[in-house]
C-alpha positions in Angstrom: -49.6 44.9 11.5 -50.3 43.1 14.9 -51.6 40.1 12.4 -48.7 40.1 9.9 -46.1 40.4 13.0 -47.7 37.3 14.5 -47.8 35.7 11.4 -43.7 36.3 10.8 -43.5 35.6 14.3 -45.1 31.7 14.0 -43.2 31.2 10.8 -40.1 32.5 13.1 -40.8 29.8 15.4 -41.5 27.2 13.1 -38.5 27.6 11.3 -36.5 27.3 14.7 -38.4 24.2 15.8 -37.7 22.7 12.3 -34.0 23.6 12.5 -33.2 22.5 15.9 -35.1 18.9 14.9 -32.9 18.8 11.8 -29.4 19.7 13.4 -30.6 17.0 16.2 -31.1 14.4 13.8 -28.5 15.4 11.7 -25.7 15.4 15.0 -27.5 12.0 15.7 -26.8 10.8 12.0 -23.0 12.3 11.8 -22.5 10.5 15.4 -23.9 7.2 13.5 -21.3 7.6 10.7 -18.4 8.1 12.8 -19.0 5.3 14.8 -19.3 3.5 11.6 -16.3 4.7 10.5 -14.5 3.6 14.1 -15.9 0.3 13.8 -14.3 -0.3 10.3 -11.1 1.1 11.1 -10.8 -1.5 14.3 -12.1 -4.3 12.1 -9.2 -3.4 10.0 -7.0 -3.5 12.8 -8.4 -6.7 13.8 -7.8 -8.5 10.8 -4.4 -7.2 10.3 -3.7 -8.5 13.8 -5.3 -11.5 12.3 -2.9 -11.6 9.0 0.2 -10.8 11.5 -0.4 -13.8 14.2 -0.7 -16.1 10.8 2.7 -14.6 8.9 4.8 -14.3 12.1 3.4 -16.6 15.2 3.1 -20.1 13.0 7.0 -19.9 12.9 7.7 -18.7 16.4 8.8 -21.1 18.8 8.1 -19.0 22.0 4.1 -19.3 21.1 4.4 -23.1 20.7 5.8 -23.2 24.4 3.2 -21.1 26.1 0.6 -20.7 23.2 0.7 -16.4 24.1 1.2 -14.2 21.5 1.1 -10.0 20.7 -0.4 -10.2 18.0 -3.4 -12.4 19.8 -3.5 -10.0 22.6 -4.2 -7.3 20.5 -6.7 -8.9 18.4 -8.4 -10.0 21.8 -8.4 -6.5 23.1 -9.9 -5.5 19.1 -12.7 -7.8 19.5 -14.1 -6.5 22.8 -14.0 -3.2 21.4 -15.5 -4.1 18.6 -18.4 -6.1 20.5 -18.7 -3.3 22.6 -19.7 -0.9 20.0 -22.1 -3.0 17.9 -23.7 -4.0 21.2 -24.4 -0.3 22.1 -24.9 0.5 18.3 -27.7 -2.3 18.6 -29.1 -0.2 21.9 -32.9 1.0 21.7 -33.3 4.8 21.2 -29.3 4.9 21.1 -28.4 5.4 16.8 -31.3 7.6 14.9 -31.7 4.2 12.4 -34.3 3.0 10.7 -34.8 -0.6 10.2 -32.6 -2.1 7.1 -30.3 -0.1 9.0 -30.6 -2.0 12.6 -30.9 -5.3 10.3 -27.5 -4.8 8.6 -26.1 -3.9 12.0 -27.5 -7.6 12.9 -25.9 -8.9 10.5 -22.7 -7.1 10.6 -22.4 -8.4 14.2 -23.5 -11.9 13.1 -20.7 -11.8 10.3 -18.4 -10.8 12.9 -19.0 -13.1 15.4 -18.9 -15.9 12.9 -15.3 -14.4 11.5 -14.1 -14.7 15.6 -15.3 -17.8 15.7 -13.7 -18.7 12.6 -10.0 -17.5 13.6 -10.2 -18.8 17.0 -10.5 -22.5 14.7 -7.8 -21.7 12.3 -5.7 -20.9 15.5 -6.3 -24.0 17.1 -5.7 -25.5 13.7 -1.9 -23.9 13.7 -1.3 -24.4 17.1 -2.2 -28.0 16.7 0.0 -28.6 14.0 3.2 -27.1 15.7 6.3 -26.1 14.4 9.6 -27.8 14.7 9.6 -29.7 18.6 5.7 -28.6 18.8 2.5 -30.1 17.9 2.3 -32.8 14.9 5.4 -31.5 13.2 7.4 -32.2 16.6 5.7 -35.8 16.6 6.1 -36.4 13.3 10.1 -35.3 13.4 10.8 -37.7 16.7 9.7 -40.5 14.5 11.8 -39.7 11.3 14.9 -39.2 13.7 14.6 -43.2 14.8 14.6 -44.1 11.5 17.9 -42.4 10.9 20.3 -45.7 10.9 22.7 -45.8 7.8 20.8 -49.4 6.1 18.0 -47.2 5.0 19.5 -43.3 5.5 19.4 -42.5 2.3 15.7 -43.5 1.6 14.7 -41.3 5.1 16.3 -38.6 3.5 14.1 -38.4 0.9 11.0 -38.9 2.9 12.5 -35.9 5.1 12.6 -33.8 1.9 9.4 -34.3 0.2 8.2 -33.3 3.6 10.1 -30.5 3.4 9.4 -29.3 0.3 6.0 -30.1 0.6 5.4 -27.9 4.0 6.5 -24.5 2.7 5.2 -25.0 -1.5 2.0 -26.8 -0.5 2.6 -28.7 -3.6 0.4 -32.1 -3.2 2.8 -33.9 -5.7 5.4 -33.9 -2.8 2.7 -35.8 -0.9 2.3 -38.9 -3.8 6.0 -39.0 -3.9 6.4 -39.2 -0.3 3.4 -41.7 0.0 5.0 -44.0 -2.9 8.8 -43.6 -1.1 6.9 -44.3 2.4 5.4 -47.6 1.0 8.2 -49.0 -0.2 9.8 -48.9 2.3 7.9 -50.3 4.8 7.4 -53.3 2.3 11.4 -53.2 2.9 11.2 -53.3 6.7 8.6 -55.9 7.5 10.1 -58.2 5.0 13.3 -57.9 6.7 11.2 -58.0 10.2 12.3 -54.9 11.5 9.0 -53.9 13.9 10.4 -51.4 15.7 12.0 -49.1 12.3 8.3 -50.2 10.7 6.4 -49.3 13.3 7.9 -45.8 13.8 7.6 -45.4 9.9 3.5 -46.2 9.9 3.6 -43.4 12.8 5.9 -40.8 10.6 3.7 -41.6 7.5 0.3 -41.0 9.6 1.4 -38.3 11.6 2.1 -36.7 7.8 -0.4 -37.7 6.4 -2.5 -35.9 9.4 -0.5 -32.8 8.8 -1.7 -32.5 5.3 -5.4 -32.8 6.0 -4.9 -30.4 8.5 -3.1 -27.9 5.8 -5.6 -28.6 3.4 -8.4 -27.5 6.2 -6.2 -24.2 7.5 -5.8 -23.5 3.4 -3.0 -24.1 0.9 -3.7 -21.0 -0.6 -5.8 -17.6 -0.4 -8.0 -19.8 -2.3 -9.0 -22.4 -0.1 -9.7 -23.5 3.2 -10.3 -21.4 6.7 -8.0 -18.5 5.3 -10.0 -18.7 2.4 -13.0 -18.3 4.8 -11.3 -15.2 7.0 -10.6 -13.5 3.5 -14.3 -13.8 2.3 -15.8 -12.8 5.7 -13.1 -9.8 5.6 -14.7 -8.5 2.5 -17.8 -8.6 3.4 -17.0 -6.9 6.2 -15.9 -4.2 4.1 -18.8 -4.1 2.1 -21.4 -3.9 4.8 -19.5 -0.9 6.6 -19.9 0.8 2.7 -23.1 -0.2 2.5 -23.9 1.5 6.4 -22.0 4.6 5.1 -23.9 5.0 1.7 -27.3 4.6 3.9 -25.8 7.3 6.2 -25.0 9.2 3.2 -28.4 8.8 2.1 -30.3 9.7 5.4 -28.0 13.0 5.4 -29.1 13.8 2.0 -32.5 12.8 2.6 -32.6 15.4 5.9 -31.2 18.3 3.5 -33.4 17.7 0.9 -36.2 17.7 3.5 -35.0 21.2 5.0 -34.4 22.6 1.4 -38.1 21.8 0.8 -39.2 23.2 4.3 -37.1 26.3 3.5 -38.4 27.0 -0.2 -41.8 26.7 1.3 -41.8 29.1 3.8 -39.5 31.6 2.2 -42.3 31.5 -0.7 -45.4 31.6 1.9 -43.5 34.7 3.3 -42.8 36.4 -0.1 -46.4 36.2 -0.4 -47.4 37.8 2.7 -45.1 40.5 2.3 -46.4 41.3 -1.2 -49.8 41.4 -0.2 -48.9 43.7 2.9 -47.0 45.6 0.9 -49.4 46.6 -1.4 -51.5 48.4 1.3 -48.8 49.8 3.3 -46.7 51.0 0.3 -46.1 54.4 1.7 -44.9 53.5 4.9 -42.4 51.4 3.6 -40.8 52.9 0.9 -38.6 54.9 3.0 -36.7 52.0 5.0 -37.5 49.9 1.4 -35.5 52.2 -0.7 -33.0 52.8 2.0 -32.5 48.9 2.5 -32.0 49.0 -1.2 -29.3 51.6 -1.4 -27.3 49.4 1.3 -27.9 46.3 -0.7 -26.6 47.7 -4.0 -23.7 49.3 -2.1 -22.6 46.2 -0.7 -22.6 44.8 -4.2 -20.1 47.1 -5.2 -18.0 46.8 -1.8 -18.9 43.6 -0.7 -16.3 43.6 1.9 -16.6 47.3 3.3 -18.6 48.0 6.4 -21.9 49.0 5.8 -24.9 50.5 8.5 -27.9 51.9 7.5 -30.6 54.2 9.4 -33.7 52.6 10.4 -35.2 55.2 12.2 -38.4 55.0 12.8 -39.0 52.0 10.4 -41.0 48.4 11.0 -39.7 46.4 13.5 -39.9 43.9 10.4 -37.4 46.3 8.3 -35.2 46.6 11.1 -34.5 42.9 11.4 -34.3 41.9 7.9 -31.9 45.2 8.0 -29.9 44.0 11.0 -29.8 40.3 9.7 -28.3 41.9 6.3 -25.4 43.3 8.1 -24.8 40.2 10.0 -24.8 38.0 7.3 -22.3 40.5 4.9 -20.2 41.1 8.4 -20.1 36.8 8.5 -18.9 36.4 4.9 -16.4 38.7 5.2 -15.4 37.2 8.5 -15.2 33.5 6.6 -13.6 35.2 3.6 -10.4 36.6 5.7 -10.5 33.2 8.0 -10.6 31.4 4.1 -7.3 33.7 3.2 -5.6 33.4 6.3 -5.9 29.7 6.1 -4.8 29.8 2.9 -2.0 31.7 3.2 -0.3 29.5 6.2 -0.8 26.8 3.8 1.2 28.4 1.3 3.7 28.7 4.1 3.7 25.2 5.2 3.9 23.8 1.9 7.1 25.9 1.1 8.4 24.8 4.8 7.5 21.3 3.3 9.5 21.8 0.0 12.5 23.1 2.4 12.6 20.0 4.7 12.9 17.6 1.8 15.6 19.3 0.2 17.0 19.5 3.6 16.4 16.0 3.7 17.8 14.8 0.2 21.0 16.9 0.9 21.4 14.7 4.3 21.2 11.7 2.5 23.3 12.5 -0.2 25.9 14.3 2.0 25.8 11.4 4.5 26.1 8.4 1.7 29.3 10.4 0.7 30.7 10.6 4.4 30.1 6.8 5.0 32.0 6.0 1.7 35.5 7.3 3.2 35.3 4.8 6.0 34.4 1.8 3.8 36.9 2.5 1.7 39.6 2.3 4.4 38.0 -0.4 5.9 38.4 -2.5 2.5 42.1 -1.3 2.0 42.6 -2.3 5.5 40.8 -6.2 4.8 42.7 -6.8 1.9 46.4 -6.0 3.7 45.3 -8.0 6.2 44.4 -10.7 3.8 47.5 -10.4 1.8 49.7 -10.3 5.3 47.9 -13.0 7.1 50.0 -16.4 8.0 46.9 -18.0 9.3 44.3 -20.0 6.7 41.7 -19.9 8.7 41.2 -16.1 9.2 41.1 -16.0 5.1 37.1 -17.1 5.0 36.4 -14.2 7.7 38.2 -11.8 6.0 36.8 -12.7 2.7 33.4 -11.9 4.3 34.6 -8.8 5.9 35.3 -7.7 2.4 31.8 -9.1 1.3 30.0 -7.1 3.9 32.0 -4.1 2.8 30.9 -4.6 -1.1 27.4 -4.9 -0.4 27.3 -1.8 2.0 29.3 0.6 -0.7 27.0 -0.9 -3.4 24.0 0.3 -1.2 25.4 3.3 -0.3 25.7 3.8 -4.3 22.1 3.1 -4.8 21.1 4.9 -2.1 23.3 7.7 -4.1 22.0 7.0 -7.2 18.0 8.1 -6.1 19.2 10.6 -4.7 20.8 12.1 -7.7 18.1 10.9 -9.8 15.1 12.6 -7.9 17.4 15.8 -7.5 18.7 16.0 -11.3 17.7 17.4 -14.1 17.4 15.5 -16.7 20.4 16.6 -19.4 19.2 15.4 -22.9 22.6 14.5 -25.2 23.2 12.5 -27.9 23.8 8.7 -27.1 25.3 5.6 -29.1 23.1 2.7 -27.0 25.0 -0.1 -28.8 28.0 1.4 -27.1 26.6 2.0 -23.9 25.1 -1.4 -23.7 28.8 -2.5 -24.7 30.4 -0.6 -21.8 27.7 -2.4 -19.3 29.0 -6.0 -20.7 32.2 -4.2 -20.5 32.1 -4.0 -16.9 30.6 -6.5 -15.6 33.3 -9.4 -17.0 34.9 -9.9 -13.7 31.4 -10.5 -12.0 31.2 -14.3 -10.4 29.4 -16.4 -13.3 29.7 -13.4 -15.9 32.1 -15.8 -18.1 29.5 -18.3 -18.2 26.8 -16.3 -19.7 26.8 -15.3 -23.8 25.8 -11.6 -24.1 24.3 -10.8 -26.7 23.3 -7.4 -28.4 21.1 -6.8 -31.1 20.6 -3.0 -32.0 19.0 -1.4 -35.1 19.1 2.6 -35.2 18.8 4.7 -38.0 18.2 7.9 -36.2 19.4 9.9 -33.5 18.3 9.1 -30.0 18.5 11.7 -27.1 18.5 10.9 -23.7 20.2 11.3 -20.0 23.4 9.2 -20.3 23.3 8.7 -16.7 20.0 7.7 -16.5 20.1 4.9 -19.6 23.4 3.4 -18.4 22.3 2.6 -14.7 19.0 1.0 -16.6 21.2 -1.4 -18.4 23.2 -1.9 -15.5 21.0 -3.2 -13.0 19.6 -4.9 -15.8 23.2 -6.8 -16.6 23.5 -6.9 -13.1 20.5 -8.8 -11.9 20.6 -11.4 -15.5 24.5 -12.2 -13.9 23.5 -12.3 -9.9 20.5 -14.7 -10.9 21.5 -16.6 -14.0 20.5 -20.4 -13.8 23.8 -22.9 -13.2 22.2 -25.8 -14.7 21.7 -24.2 -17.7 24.5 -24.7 -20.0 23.5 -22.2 -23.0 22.9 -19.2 -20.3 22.5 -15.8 -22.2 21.6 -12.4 -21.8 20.6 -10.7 -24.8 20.0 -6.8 -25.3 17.5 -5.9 -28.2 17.2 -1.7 -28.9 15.1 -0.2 -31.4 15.2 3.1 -32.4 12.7 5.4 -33.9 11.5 9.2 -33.6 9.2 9.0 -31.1 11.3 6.4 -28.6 13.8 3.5 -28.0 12.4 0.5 -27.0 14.9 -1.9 -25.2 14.6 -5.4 -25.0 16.1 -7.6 -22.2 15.7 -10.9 -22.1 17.6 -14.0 -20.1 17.4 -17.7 -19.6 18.2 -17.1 -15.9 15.9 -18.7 -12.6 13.1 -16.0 -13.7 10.6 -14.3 -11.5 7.6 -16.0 -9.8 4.4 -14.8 -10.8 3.2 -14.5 -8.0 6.8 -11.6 -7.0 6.2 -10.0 -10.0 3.7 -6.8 -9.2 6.0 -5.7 -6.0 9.6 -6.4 -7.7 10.0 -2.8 -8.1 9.1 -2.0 -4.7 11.8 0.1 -2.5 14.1 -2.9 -0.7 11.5 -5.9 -2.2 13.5 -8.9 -2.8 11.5 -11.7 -4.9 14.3 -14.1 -3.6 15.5 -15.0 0.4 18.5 -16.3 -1.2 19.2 -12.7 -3.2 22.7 -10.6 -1.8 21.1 -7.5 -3.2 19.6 -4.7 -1.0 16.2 -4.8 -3.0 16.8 -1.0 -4.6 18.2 -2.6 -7.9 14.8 -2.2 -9.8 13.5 0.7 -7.7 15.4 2.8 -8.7 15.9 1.6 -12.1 11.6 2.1 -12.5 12.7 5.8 -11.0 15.0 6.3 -13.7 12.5 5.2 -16.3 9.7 7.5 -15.0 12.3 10.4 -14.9 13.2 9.9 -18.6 9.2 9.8 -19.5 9.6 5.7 -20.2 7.5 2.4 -19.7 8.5 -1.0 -18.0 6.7 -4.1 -18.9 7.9 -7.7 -17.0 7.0 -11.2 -18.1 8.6 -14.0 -16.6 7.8 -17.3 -14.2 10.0 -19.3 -12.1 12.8 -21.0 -14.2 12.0 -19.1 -17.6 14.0 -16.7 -17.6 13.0 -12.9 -17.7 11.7 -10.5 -20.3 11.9 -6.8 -19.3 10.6 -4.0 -22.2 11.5 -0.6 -21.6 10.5 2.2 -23.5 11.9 5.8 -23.3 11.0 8.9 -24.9 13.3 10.5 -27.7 14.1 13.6 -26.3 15.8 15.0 -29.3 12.1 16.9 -29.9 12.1 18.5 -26.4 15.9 19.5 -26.8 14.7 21.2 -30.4 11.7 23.6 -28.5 14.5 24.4 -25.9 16.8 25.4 -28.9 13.6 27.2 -30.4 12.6 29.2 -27.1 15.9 30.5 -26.8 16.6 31.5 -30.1 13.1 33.8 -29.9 14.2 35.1 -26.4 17.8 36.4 -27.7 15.8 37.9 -30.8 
């Protein structure tokens, strides 16, 4: 017995040097992965900080003056912490890594210190070319305003525009025009010997000519150029923080597959010790045995009912594997509760949840309603004052008083409109599209430019089509809506044209225009909440929100295809729900019989 007790008692030990190794290199590991995890989640910071200076700063005036910016500060204050924790990531004895895992972290601070290096250019880049008074553009705008005499005004004017239009568009054909306008020009001036307009010109033309190598070097794309570089070092940021977490991953797994191992083998090296002791010491142990097998098949039956047993007088081996028992079923039935305790105030704040966004859809809805009866007196009140009004020039401000007013009730409507469409159920009826889509046309006569347009509608049905009448009039609405607000003027055969198809499964409606179209380039967030793909759009960006809302509430599809000046093609597809309103006819004829 004094052999076997020592024996349990090395394995004992053993197993709790082995442990306490494992959970130490394990805490080392997790501590690894969450500083990997920080570190990518301030790299993201820092190149959003990054993407922020270059969207906002290059057309700020106040960081042309004193070159200081927010957005720089903050990446400044990102890139020390950053340094910071690669340096003591990169510490001897301080990350439990191995050493692809030290070499990555190398190069991880390499890439980053080249990707700093590389924004800290492209900021010099920007703040070197300027913006309006500022760097190259304010140079290059002194020297176009001394050419600005009325002999050759008109032909300044066009330089001033290609420049212009090439600045924003980073369209190099503005360049080639701008170069062929430029040199003609100054054939014009120093035949007519006019040094000084000449000489200014040849400075204007250079000073352009420097600001479009200089674009070319900061990027005139994603595609090229140092943005193109910040981009590419970005992602491979990202993939060397995934490639540090999968190796994390991997050591983790690598430690539990270890232990499991270690575990098996003992647990088998001790089954076999206890067989062969219990072979000559049978009789003495099949008291506590048989007892400890009595509590283990009534805790089988009750697995969460307190259970003790009587080891009186029993090994101190029996004992502990006795008392261990009992603490492991008392621990399970401990984690069990916790588990339905936690589950239960889930339940609770998940219906608490549910309540605050009803809560919060009423609000909206009841508030849209209670900022309608203001508006409205508002515009009554505009247009007395418009038809009372002696004095012609109050008529433009009241005309935009009443503008103002329109575009706020027509948000308010929208903002209406989700609201009842996420609230409501949808109520299949019967509908006659052609006369819906007839209606829309209907109403929108009186809309600026509507007479213009030819509307067209081309319908073929042979079978009923159920759907929310609601739901399908709002889609050709907005549809109508936007073809009107954004037809092309210099068009002269402008159309809309409705195309609706009907069979069992679905009515597929096609809209198509020969309006200013969508870029390509606006097309993937056009139905985003309050996206506009145009600065010069009146709209409040909801227009095709909430008619993709609508579509996925009626079960539908929305396709777009379109560019900039082609016009727009929008395919919408939406269920027939004439089946669904026959199983609802069908349940409740079985539940009243």
């Amino acid at each position: 017995m004094l052999s076997g007790l020592l024996f349990l008692t090395l394995i004992i030990l053993g197993i709790g040097i082995f442990s306490v190794c494992l959970f130490d290199s394990a805490k080392r590991i997790s501590e690894s992965h969450q500083r990997i995890n920080r570190l990518h989640v301030l790299t993201l910071g820092l190149v959003k900080a990054d993407i922020d200076f270059f969207d906002f700063e290059t057309t700020n005036e106040a960081y042309f003056v004193s070159r200081t910016s927010k957005f720089l500060i903050a990446r400044d204050s990102l890139a020390r912490i950053i340094a910071n924790e690669l340096q003591l990531s990169l510490q001897p004895g301080r990350e439990n890594t191995y050493r692809l895992v030290r070499e990555q972290l190398h190069a991880l601070r390499n890439s980053y210190q080249k990707y700093d290096s590389t924004f800290k250019k492209l900021e010099d880049l920007v703040f070197k070319r300027g913006y309006k008074d500022f760097g190259l553009e304010g140079a290059m705008r002194d020297h176009a305003q001394e050419l600005e005499i009325p002999e050759i005004l008109p032909e300044v004017l066009s330089l001033r525009k290609y420049e212009k239009d090439f600045l924003p568009r980073h369209d190099m054909s503005y360049v080639g025009l701008f170069e062929k306008q430029s040199k003609a020009l100054l054939l014009r001036l120093e035949k007519e010997k006019k040094e000084k307009l000449a000489h200014h010109l040849k400075r204007y033309s250079e000073i352009f000519a420097e600001l479009v190598e200089l674009e070319k070097t900061i990027g005139l794309g994603n595609g090229s150029g140092i943005r193109n570089d910040l981009r590419v070092l970005a992602a491979d940021f990202n993939q060397q923080y995934l490639w540090l977490s999968a190796k994390s991953a991997e050591r983790y797994n690598a430690i539990q597959t270890d232990a499991r191992l270690f575990y098996i083998l003992t647990i088998a090296g001790a089954l076999i010790f206890l067989f062969l002791a219990g072979v000559k010491i049978t009789t003495w142990l099949s008291e506590p045995i048989a007892k400890l097998s009595k509590l283990a098949n009534v805790t089988g039956e009750s697995p969460f009912t307190t259970q003790t047993v009587d080891m009186k007088g029993a090994p101190f081996e029996i004992k502990m594997l006795a008392d261990s028992y009992v603490k492991l079923i008392k621990q399970s039935r401990e984690q069990v509760n916790e588990i339905q305790e936690k589950s239960a105030l889930l339940i609770l704040h998940n219906e608490e949840l549910n309540k605050v966004n009803k809560e919060l859809d009423n609000f909206l809805y009841s508030t849209a309603h209670d900022l309608r009866s203001p508006l409205a007196s508002l515009s009554g009140i505009a247009r007395l004052l418009k038809i009372e009004n002696r004095q012609q020039n109050l008529n433009t401000y009241l005309e935009m008083i009443q503008d103002s007013i329109q575009r706020q009730e027509s948000f308010i409507a929208q903002i209406v409109s989700y609201s009842k469409n996420k609230k409501l159920e949808v109520i299949p009826e019967l509908l006659n599209l052609q006369k819906i889509a007839e209606d829309v046309f209907r109403e929108k006569e009186f809309i600026e430019g509507s007479s213009n347009i030819e509307k067209r509608i081309i319908y073929y049905c042979d079978i009923p089509f159920y759907s929310d009448h609601n739901r399908v009039q709002m889609i050709l609405s907005n549809l109508v809506s936007n073809g009107i607000q954004f037809a092309d003027p210099d068009k002269t055969n402008q159309y809309i044209e409705l195309k609706i198809t009907v069979n069992d499964a679905e009515a597929a409606i096609e809209y198509s225009d020969n309006g200013l179209g969508i870029a390509q380039e606006h097309i993937p967030r056009i139905f985003n909440m309050f996206y506009r793909a145009s600065a010069h759009s009146k709209g409040s960006g909801l227009g095709l929100f909430l008619l993709r809302e609508a579509v996925n509430k009626l079960e539908g599809s929305i396709t777009v295809e379109s560019g900039e000046k082609a016009g727009a093609r929008f395919t919408i597809k939406l269920r027939n729900l004439g089946i669904r309103l026959k199983q609802m006819d069908h349940e409740e004829y079985l539940l009243m019989h």
